[in-house]
C-alpha positions as a printed Julia matrix, in Angstrom:
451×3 Matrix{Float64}:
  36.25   -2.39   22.23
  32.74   -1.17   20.74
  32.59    1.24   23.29
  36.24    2.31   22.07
  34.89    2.3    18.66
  31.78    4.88   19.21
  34.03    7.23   21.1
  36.62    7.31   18.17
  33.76    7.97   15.52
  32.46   10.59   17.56
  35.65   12.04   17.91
  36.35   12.06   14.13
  32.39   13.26   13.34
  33.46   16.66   15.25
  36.6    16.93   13.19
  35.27   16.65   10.53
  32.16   18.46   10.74
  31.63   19.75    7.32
  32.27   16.01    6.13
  29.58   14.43    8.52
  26.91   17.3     8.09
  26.85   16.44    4.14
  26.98   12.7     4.81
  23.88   13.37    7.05
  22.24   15.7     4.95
  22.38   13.72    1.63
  21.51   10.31    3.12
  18.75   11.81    5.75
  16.97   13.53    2.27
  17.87   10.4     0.22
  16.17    7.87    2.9
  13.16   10.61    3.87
  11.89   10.47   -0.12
  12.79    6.58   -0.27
  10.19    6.04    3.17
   7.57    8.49    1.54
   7.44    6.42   -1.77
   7.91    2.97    0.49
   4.75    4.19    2.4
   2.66    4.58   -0.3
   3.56    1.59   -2.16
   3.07   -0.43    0.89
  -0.36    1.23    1.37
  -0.85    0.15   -2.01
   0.15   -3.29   -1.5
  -2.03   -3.72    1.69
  -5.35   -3.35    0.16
  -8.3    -5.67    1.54
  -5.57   -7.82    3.15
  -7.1    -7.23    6.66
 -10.47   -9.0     5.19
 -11.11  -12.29    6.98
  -9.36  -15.44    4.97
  -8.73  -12.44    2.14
  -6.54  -15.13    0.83
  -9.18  -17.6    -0.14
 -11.73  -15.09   -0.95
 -11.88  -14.42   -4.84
 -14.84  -12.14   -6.27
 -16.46  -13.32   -9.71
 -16.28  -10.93  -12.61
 -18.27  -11.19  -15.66
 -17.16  -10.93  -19.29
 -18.99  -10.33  -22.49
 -17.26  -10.82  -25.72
 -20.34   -9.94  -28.35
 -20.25   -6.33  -26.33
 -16.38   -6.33  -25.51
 -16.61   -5.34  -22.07
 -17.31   -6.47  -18.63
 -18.41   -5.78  -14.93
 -17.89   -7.22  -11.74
 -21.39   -7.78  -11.39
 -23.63  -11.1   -11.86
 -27.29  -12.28  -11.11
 -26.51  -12.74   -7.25
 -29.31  -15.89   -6.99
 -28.56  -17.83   -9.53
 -24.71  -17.54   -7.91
 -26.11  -18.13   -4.57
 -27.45  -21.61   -5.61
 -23.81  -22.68   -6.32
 -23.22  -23.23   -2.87
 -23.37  -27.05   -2.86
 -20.36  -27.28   -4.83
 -17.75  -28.8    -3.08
 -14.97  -25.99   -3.56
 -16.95  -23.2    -2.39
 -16.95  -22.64    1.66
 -19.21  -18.98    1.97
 -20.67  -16.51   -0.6
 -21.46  -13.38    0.04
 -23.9   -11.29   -2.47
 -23.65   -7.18   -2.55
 -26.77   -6.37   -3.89
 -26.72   -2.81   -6.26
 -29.81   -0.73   -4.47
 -30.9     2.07   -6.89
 -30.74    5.6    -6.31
 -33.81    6.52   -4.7
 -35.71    9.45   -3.09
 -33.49   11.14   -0.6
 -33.78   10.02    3.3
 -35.78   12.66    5.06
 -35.25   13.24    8.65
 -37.17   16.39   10.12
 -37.67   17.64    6.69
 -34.54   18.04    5.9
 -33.13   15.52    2.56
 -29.86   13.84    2.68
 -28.32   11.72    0.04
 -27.13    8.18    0.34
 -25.78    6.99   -3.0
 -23.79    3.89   -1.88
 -26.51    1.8     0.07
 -26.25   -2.24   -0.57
 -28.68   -4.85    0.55
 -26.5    -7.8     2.37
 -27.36  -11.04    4.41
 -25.88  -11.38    7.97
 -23.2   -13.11    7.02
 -21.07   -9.8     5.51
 -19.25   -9.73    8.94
 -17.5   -13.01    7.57
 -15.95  -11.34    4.81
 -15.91   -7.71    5.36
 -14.09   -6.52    8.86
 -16.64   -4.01    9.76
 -16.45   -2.86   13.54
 -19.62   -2.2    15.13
 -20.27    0.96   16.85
 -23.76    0.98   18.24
 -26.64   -1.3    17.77
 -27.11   -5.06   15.79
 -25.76   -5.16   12.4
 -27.26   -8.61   12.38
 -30.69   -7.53   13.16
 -30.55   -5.01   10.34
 -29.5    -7.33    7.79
 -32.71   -9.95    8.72
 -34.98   -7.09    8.91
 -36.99   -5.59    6.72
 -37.5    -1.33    6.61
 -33.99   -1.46    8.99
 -30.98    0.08    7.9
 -27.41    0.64    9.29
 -25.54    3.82    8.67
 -21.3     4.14    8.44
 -20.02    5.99   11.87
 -19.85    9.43    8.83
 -23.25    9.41    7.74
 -25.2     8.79   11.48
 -22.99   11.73   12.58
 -23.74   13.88    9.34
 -27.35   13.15    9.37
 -27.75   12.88   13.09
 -24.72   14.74   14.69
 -24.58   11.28   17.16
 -24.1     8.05   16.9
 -26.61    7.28   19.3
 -29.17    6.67   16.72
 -30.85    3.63   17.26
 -34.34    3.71   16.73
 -34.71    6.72   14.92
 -36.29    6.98   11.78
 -35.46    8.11    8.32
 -38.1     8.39    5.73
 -37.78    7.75    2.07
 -40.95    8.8    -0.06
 -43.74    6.6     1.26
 -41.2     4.13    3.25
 -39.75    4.76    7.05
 -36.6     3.5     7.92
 -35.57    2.29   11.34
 -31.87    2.5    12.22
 -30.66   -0.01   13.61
 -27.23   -0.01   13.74
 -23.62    2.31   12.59
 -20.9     0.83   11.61
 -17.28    2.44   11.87
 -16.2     4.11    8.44
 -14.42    1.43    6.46
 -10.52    1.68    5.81
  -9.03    3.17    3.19
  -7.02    0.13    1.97
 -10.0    -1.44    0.59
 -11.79   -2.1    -2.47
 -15.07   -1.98   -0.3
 -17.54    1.47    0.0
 -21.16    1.59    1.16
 -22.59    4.1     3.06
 -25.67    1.88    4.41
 -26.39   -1.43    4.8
 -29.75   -2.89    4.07
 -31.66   -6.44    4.39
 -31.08   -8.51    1.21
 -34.13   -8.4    -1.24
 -36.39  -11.71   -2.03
 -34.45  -13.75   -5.14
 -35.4   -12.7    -8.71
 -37.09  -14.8   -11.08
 -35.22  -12.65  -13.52
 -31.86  -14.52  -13.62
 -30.98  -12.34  -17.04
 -30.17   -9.25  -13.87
 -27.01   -8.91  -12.83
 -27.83   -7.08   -9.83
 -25.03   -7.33   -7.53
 -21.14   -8.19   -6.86
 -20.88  -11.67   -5.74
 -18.06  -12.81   -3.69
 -17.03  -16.69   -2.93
 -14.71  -18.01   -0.5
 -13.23  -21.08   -1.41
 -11.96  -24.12    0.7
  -7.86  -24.56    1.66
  -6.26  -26.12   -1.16
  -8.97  -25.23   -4.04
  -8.25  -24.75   -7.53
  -9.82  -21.27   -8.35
  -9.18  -21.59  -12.13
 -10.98  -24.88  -12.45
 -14.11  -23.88   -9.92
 -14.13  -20.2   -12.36
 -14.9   -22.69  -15.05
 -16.99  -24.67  -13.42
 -19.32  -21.84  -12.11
 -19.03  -20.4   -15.9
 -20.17  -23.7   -17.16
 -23.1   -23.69  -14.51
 -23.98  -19.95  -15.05
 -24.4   -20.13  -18.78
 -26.8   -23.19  -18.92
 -29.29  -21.46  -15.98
 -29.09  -17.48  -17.07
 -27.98  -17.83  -21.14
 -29.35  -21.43  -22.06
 -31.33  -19.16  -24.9
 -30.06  -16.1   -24.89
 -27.65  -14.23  -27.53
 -25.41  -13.84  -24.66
 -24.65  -17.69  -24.19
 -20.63  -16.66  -24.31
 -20.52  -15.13  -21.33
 -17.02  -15.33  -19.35
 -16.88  -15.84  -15.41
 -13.56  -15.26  -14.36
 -12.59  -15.22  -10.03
 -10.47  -12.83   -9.11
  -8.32  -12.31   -5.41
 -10.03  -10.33   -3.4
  -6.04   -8.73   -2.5
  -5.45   -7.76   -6.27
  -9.11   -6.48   -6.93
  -7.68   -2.63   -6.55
  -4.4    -3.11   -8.35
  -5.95   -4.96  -10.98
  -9.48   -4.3   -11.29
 -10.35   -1.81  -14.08
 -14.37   -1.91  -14.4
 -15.94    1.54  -14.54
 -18.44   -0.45  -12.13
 -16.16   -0.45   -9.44
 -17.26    0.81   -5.53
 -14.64    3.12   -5.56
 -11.39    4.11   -7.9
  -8.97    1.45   -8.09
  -4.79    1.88   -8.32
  -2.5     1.06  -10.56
  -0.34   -1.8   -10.78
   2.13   -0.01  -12.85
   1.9     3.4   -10.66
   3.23    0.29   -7.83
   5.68   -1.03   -9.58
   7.27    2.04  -10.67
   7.08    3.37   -6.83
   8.83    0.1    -5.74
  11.43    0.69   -8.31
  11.65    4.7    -7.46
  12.37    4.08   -3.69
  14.9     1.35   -4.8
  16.43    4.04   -7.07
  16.44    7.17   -3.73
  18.05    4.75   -1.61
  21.05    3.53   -3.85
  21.21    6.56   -4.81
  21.8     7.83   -1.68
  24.12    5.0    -0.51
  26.28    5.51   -3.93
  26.82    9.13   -3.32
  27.97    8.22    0.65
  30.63    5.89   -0.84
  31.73    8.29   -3.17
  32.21   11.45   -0.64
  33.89    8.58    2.02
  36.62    7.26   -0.28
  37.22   10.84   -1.51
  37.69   12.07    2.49
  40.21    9.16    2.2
  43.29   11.07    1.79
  42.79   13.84    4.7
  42.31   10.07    6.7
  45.19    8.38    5.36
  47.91    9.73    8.26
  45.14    8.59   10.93
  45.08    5.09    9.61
  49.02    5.18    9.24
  49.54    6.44   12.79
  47.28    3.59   13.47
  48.75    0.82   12.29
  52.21    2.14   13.66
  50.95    1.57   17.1
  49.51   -1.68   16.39
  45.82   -2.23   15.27
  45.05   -4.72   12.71
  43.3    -4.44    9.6
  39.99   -5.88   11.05
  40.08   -3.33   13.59
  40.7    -0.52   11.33
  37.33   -2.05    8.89
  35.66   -2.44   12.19
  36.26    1.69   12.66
  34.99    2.56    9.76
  32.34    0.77    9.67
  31.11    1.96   12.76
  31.2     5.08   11.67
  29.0     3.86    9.11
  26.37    2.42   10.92
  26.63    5.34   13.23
  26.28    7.82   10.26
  23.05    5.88    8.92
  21.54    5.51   11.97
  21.34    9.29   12.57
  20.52   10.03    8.97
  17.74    7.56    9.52
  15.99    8.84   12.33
  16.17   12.97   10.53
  14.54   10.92    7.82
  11.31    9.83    9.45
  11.42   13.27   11.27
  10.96   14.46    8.04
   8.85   12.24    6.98
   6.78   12.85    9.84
   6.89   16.92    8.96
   5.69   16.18    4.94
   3.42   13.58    5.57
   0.39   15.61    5.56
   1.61   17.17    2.47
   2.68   14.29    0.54
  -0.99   12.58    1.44
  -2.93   15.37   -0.57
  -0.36   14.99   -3.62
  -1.16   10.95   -3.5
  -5.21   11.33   -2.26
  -4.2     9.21    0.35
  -4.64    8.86    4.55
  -1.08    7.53    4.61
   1.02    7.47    8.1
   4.14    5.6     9.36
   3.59    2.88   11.66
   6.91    1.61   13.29
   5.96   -1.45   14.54
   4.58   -2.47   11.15
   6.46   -4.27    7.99
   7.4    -1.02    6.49
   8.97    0.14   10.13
  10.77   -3.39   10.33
  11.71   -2.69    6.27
  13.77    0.82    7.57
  15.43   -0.54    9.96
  16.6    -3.48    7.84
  17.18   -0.79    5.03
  19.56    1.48    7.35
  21.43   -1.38    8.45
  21.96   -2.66    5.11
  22.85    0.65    3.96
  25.63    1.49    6.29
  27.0    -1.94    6.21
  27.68   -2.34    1.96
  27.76    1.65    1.56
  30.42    1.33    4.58
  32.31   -1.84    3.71
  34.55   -0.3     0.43
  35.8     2.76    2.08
  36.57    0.69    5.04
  38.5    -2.07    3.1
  40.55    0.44    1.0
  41.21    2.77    3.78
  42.72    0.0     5.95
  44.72   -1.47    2.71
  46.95    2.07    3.34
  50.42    1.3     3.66
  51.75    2.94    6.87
  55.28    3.25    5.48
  53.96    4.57    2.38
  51.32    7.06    4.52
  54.02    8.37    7.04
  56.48    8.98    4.25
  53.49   11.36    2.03
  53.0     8.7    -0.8
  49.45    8.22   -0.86
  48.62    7.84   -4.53
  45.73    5.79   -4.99
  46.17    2.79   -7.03
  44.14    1.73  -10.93
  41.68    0.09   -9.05
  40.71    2.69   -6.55
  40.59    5.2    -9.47
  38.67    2.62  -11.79
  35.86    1.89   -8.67
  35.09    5.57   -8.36
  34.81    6.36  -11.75
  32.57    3.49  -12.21
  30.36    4.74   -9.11
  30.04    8.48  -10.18
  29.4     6.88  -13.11
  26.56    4.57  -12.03
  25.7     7.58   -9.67
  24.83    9.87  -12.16
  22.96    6.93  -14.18
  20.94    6.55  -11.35
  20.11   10.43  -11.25
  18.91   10.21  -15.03
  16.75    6.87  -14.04
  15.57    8.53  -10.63
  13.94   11.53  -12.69
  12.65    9.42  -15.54
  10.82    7.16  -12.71
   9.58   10.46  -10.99
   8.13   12.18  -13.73
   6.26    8.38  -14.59
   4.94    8.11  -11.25
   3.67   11.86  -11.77
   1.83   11.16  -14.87
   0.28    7.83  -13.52
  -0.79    9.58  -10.28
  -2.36   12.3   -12.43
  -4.2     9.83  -14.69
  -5.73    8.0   -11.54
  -6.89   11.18  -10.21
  -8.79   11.84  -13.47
 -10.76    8.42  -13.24
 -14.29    8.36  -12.19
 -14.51    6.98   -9.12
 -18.02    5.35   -9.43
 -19.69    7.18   -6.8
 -20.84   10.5    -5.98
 -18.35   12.81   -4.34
 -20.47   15.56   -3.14
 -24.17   15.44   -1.96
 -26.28   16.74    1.14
């Protein structure tokens, strides 16, 4: 019967060519600008979640409310020293290594701005891949240093480095290790890795971010006050600054929500996500609204077929069943232009967005598509199909095929909410253009160019 199905909806599809290409062509376009929002709110949505237990890792941010501002940086020893609480598994201290001299390497300078000093335990919460040497080594070293897979090639043109040296004013530098590039869905960015410095005395600096993974089941709000509590009576027992705020934030929501000037690299937006969640919401009913309406207005050049149809016999189940395989069968093609298209503007679309975006469909945005297109031809399928088959065969044959109030009143209301939709769709686009705009004008925190 399927089979029976398919070869009727092809049949009709090349009778009604002009009807199918715009079906195609508006859904296909529709889906395509849906998938290239999706993607980049999923992006969005993904960052730092490949961290190991990113889910019970929370990094502690530091508020002043004498100054009215804050930074996600706190003295990393006193911190350190927390670690016999009970809550608090692993911490991990990023220490902030100043600017110095450039790194020299046959007398020609290069500049590493991002380089932080790190114990050996990193690997635990960072996912960095290893591409030559010991990271380990580095990081209990002293004078050793491991560059990102970028840098050994910039500096070095290989990545077979190890053991070479890079001098910095009156100290040499033995590499001991690169380290593939980090992704781009995280917070994270260092260009070197260095041993961790001996603790300060000075527990007044805040010289580094400080990140603490807690145990399974851990109240995060009640350690954050704990820790605050702590904090205050070992760095501001006298000190004007005895207010000071600790707050732990997920490590998952540090780029959505994050807005410190003292950030590793620019952050998003939560808004600029919620607005492209609601945008590719808006392309695809959109889309599926404006299918219904040109399938219940082909309605009437169909009505004979169904009548001749249910003169010979078939049921009303079979007729729906028809239709809305034709549906599916419509959406299905219409999906797979759209990620040929998506494919084709991709590169595009990721300079508009500053992103590396690309669409993987094996992951949850692939499985989200599919889902989508089925959905999509099923409810944007299911009215036509209904009031088609309601068609009175007497009435058909006989050339009375005036639609009844309700027919009239549902499209009406759909071109209605269609063109509702249209007004809300450019609103939502011209948002997400201003918000992308403003997040390209934020300093990132680190320096762009350099030798």
């Amino acid at each position: 019967m399927f089979i029976n199905y398919l070869v009727t909806a092809l049949r009709a599809f090349k009778q009604q060519k002009q009807h199918f290409l715009l079906n195609i062509i508006g859904l296909s376009v529709g889906l395509a600008a849906a998938i290239l929002v999706a993607m980049f709110a999923f992006n969005e949505a993904s960052y730092d979640e490949q961290q190991p237990n990113a889910d019970r890792v929370y990094r502690v941010y530091q508020y002043f409310p004498s100054l009215g501002m804050g930074a996600p940086v706190v003295n990393k020893d006193v911190i350190a020293s927390f670690k016999d609480m009970a809550e608090i598994e692993d911490i991990l201290s990023l220490d902030l290594v100043p600017p110095g001299s450039e790194f020299i390497r046959d007398g020609v300078g290069f500049k590493l701005e991002n380089v932080l000093a790190a114990r050996s335990n990193v690997t635990d919460f960072i996912n960095i891949d290893i591409v030559a040497g010991d990271l380990t080594k580095v990081l209990t070293t002293p004078n050793m240093i491991a560059l990102s897979e970028q840098y050994a090639i910039r500096i070095f043109g290989s990545t077979a480095i190890i053991g070479e040296t890079l001098i910095q004013g009156n100290k040499r530098w033995q590499v001991g290790a690169v380290f593939a590039d980090l992704p781009d869905n995280t917070h994270f960015f260092f260009q070197a890795l260095i041993k961790e410095p001996p603790a300060n005395s000075n527990f007044q600096n805040n010289n580094g971010y400080t990140y603490i993974r807690v145990t399974p089941g851990a109240d995060a709000g009640k350690l954050a006050k704990a820790i605050e509590q702590r904090y205050r009576e070992v760095v501001y027992k006298d000190s004007d600054y005895d207010s000071a705020q600790l707050t732990l934030n997920p490590l998952t929501a540090l780029h959505l929500t994050a807005s410190s000037n003292f950030e590793m690299k620019m952050n998003g937006s939560l808004s600029t996500l919620r607005i492209c969640i609601g945008l590719s919401i808006l392309l695809v009913l959109l889309a599926a609204f404006n299918f219904i309406n040109m399938s219940i207005a082909q309605s009437a050049k169909r009505a004979k077929e169904v009548g001749v149809r249910k003169a010979l016999g078939a049921s009303k189940s079979q007729i729906v069943c028809q239709f809305l395989v034709e549906s599916l069968l419509i959406t299905i093609i219409a999906a797979l232009i759209a990620c040929m298209l998506v494919e084709l503007v991709t590169p595009a679309f990721n300079q508009l967005v500053d992103r590396q975006l690309a669409l993987n469909y094996s992951s949850a945005l692939g499985a989200a598509i599919a889902v989508v297109t089925l959905l999509v031809g099923l409810l944007a399928g299911i009215y036509p199909a209904m009031f088609m088959s309601a068609f009175s065969a007497k009435r058909v044959l006989s050339g009375d095929i005036q639609r009844g109030r309700t027919a009239i009143a549902v499209r009406k209301s759909l071109l209605v909410l269609q063109s509702a939709l249209s007004v809300a769709l450019i609103i939502a686009a011209l948002l997400l253009q201003q918000q992308l705009a403003h997040l390209q004008s934020l300093p990132v925190g680190y320096a762009k160019e350099g030798s």
